[in-house]
N, C-alpha and C positions, 0 to 999 in steps of 0.2 A: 864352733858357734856357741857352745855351750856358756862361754865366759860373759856373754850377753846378755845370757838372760833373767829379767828382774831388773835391770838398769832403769828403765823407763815407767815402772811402777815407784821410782823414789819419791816422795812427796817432795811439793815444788819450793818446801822452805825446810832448808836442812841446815840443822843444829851441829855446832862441833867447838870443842872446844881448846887454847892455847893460855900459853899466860901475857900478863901484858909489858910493857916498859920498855927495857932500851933497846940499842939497834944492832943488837948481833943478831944473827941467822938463828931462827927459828929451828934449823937442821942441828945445830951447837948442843941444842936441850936444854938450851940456857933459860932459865922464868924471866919473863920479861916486864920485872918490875911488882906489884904489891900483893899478888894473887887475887884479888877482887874479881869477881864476875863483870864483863865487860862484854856490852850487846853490839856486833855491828850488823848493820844488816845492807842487802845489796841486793840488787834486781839487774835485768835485762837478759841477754840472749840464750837462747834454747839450742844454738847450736853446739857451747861449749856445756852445757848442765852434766852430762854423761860422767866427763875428766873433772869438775868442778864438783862434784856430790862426793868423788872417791877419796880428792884429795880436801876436801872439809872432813870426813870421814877421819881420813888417815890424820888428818893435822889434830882432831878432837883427842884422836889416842895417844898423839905425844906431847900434848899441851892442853890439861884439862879445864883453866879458868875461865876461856872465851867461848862466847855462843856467837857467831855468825850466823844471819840466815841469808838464803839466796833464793828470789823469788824468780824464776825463767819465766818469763813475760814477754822475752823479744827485745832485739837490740832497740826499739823506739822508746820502749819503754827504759830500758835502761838508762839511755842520753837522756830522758825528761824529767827520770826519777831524780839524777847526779845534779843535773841544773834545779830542779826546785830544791834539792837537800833534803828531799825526803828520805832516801836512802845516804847512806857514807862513800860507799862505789857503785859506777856503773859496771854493765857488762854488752861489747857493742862487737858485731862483727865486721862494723860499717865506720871505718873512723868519724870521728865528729866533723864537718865542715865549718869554714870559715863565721858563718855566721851562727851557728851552735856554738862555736868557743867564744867568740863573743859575748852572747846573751849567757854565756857559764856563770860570770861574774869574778872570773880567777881565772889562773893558768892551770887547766886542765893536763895532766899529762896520762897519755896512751901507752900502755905496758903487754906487749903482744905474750899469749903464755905458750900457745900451744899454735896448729896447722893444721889444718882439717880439708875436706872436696867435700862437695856439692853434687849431687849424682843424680841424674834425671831416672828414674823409677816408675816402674810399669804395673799396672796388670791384664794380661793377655791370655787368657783359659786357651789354650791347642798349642799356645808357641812355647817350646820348651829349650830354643837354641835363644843364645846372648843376642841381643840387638845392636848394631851399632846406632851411633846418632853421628852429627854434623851440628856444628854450631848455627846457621843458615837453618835447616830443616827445622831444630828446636827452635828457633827465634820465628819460623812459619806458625809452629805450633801456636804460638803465644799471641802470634797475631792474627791467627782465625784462619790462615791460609792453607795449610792442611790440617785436614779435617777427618780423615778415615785412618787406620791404618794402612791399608794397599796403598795409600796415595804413590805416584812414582817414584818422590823423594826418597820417601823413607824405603820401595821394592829396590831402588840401585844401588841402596847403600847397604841393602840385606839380601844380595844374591844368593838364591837355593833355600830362605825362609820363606814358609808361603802365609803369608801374612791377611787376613783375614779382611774382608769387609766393612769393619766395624768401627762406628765412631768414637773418636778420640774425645776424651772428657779429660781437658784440661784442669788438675788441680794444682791450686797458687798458695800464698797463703794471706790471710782476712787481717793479720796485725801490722803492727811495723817491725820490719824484720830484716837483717841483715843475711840470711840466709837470700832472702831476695837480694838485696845487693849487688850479691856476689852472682850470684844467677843470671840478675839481668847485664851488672858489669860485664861480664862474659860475652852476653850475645851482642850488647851494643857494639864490642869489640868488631862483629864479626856481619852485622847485621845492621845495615847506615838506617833501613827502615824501622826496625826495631827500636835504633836510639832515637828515632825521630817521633814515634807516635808515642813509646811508652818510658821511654828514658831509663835511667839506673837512679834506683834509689831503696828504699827501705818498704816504703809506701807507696804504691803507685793505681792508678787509672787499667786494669785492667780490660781488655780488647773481647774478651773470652773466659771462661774458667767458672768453676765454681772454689770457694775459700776455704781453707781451714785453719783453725788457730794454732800457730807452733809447731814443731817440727814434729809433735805428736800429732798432731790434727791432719796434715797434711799424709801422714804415715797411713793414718787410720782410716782416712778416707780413701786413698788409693789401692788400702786392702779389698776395702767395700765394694770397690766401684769396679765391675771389670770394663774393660776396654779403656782406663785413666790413666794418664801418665803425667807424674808433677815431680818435684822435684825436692831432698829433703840432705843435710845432714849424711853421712857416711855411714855413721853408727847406727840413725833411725831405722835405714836400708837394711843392714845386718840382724838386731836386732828384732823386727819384725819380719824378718826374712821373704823380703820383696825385693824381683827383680830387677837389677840397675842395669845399666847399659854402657858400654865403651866411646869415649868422646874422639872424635878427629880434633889433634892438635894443630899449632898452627905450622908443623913440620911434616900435615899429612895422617899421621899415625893415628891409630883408631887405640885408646889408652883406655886402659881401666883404672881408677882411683887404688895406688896403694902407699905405705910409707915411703919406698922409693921416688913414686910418679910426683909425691907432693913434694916431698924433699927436691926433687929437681924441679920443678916448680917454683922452688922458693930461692933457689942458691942464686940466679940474678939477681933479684931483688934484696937479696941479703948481705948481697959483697958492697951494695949502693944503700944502704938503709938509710933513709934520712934521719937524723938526731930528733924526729919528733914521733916516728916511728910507723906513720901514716904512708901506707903504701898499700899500690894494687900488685897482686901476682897472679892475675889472671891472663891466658890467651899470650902466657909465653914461649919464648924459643928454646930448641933443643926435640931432639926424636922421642927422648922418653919423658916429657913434660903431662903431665894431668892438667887439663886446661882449665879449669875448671875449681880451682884453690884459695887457699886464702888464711893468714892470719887472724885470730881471734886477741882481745884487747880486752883488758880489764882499763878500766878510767876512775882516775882517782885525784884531788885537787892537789896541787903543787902545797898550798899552805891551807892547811882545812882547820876548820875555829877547833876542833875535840883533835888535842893535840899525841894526847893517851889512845884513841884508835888509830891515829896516823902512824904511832910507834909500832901499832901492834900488824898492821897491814904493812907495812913494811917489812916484820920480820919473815912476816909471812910469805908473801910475793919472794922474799930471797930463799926461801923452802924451796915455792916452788916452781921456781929458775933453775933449780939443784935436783936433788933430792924427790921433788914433784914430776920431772920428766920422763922418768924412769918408766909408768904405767900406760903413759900416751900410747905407745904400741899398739898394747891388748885393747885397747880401747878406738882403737882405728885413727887416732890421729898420730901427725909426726912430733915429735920434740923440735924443739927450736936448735936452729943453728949457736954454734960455739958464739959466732961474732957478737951475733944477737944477742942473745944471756950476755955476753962483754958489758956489751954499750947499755942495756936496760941496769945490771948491775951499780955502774955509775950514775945512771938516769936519777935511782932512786935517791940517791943521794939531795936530789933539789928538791925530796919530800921534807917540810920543816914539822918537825917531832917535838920539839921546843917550844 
């Protein structure tokens, strides 16, 4: 557990630096054009900041003329930052919808890096055995219908834990977030009520709960709170060293999030990848599936006006498709599939650097 910790104290705009210019791989060692100091900066999701701070880190030390900063805000922020242009890229755990790419003003394209779970997270003083869940019970949660921990739901699906009396204090979280997304994606999967009262989105109408801002906010509060259970990020879980719980997939199985359960989580969805790269992988098939999954996106304009950062985030994103994958492990998420890096590889190519 050790290799965790201090990740979440990084500050939320981290400096690093490469060189800038033409389009070979940032992995090459190649300067990328005049050496000038070149600022880019980018905001949006808290779910990927963890893998995203190490590798600005690591990119700073092999390419010292760029300063990026990354501001973890939440995937809403990120899609609002990309379309106003106040940032150079997004960062979204939630692909852009139809009418987001529209009002973009360009062709947006979605560049997935990395694969991460979503972990429902407790605190419960006396229970010291793992909890299972059900995607049903948790979408109860959410909607106000169970409310204690003894509730029945949750005592049949914890036979021989003696589960305590005590009210369930739903934590959510207060921004727009893709970590919700994928959360709620999930249950609506599994929960017709669920999709009907609160639907799947970034932002939503909470039934119950109280908020916290980003996957830190959420973390912190659930440390705080006993009897709370909400929902955060893989790494938040580890890193603060709070209890998660085992999801029932949709083959039955009662899974705990690991690089395995994601990776088969992901390999349907990865042999069918659409060329835009928008896709859900959550509440799929297979016994050893993590239900509960999901690709992370960087968003960046297909033809963006600063044609000298577009060079430069390019070389970069071909790092780390490469070279960048390598630490996702230690850091609780999965690497991308070969096919994936294939097709995003080419993708890049309709970034215009010219």
């Amino acid at each position: 557990m050790s290799c965790y910790k201090g990740l979440l104290v990084l500050t939320a705009t981290v400096a690093f630096s490469a060189c800038s210019g033409d389009s070979k791989s940032a992995s090459s060692g190649t300067p990328a054009g005049t050496g000038d100091i070149v600022q880019i900066n980018g905001m949006g999701a808290t779910f990927p900041n963890p893998i995203y701070s190490k590798w600005f880190t690591e990119y700073n030390r092999l390419h010292p003329n760029i300063q990026i900063n990354y501001q973890s805000q939440g995937s809403g922020a990120g899609i609002r930052g990309l379309s106003s242009k106040t940032v150079f890229f997004g960062a979204s755990d939630q692909p852009m919808n139809e009418e987001q790419l529209k009002s973009a003003g360009g062709p947006v394209l979605h560049l997935p890096t990395v694969m991460g779970a979503v972990v429902p997270v407790y605190n419960l003083p006396g229970v010291s055995q793992e909890l299972k869940f059900s995607g049903p019970v948790l979408a109860d949660v959410v909607l106000g219908k169970v409310t204690k921990w003894n509730d029945p739901a949750l005592v049949k699906l914890n036979q021989g834990v003696n589960l305590p009396d005590t009210p369930i204090t739903f934590v959510h979280r207060s921004d727009g977030s893709g970590t919700t997304f994928i959360w709620l994606d999930f249950l609506g999967k599994v929960s017709p009520a669920l999709k009907q009262k609160v639907g799947a989105n970034s932002s939503v109408s909470w039934p119950v709960g109280v908020g916290g801002k980003g996957n830190e906010g959420v973390a912190g509060l659930v440390t705080q709170t006993p009897g709370s259970l909400g929902y955060v990020e893989l790494i938040y879980a580890l890193q603060n060293k709070i209890a998660y719980g085992a999801v029932q997939n949709s083959g039955g199985a009662f899974v705990k999030p690991t690089i395995e359960s994601v990776t088969a989580a992901a390999e349907a969805a990865a042999s069918n990848m659409p060329e835009d790269f928008r896709v859900s992988i959550t509440n799929p098939p297979g016994a050893s599936s993590y239900p509960i999954a999901s690709f992370t996106w960087i968003l960046m304009y297909e033809n963006a006006d600063d044609k000298q950062k577009a060079r430069v985030m390019v070389d970069f994103m071909k790092w780390a498709l490469t070279d960048g994958q390598q630490p996702a492990r230690e850091l609780g998420y999965a690497p991308l599939p070969k096919n994936v890096v294939d097709m995003e590889m080419k993708a890049l190519s309709r970034i215009q650097v010219q």
